[in-house]
Structure formats: C-alpha cells, structure tokens
C-alpha positions as CSV (number, residue, x, y, z in Angstrom):
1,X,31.2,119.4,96.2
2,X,33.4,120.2,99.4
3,X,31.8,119.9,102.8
4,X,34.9,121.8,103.9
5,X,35.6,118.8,106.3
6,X,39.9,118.4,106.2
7,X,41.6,115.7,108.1
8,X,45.4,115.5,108.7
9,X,48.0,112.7,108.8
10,X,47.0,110.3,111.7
11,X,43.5,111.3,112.1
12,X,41.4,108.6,112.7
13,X,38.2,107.9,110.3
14,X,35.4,105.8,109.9
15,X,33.3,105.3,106.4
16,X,30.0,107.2,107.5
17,X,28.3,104.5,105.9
18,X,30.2,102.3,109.2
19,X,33.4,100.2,109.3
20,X,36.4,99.9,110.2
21,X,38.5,102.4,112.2
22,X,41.2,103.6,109.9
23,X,44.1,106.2,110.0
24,X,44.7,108.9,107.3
25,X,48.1,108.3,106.2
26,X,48.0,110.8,103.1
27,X,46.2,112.8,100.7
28,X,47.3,111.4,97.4
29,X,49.0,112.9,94.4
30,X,46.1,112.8,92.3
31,X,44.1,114.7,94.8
32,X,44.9,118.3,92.9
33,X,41.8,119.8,95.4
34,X,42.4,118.3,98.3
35,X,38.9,115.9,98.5
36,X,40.8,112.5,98.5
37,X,42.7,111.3,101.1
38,X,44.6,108.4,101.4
39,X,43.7,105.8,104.9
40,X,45.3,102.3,106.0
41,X,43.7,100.1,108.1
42,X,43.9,96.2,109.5
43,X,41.7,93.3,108.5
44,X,43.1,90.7,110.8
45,X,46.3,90.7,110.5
46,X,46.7,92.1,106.8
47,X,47.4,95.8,106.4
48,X,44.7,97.7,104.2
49,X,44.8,100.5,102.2
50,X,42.3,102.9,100.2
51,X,41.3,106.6,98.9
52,X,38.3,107.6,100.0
53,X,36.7,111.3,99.3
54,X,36.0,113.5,102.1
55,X,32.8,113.1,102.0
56,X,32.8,109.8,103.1
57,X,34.5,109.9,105.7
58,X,34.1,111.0,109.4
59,X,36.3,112.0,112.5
60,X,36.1,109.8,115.2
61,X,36.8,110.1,118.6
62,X,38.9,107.1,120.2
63,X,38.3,108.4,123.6
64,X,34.3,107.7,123.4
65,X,35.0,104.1,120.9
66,X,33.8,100.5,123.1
67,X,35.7,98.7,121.1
C-alpha cells in the first residue's frame, strides 16, 4: 500500500519508529513501483547502508534537528 510519500536523492530520513538521520542515496533496482528506497548513514565512523520501504520512513527537517 502506497502512502504516496516520494523522496528524492539527498533527502534526509529518519525510521518513524526513530533513529538515525540518514540520506536517500537511491531507489534500488528491484524497486519496479517505486516503494523502496535505498539510504546510507554513519554509525561512528563506519558508513551504513539499507532499503527501507516508504512507509517507514519520514522527512525530516535539519533546520528544526538539536542534534
């Protein structure tokens, strides 16, 4: 099911379930309808990738983060 959310390349996303801030780099091949998209992020020092469906994720706004 599509909440008709779409993000582009360097958006910046958070899990809504909380987490790290991380960037959308992609949506990946396998992604035929557009619901996965493809976000890297650091732990530490360690560069961090994932797919993540739509769903989960949110848009943040690094103008209103304290951290």
């Amino acid at each position: 099911m599509s909440t008709g959310q779409s993000f582009e390349t360097g958006d910046i996303v958070r899990l809504k379930s909380g987490g790290p801030r991380m960037t959308v780099v992609r949506y990946p091949d396998f992604s035929i309808d557009g619901n996965w998209v493809r976000c890297q992020w650091f732990g530490g020092t360690k560069l961090n990738s994932g797919d993540f469906t739509e769903e989960t994720l949110e848009l943040i706004d690094v103008d209103d983060e304290d951290d």
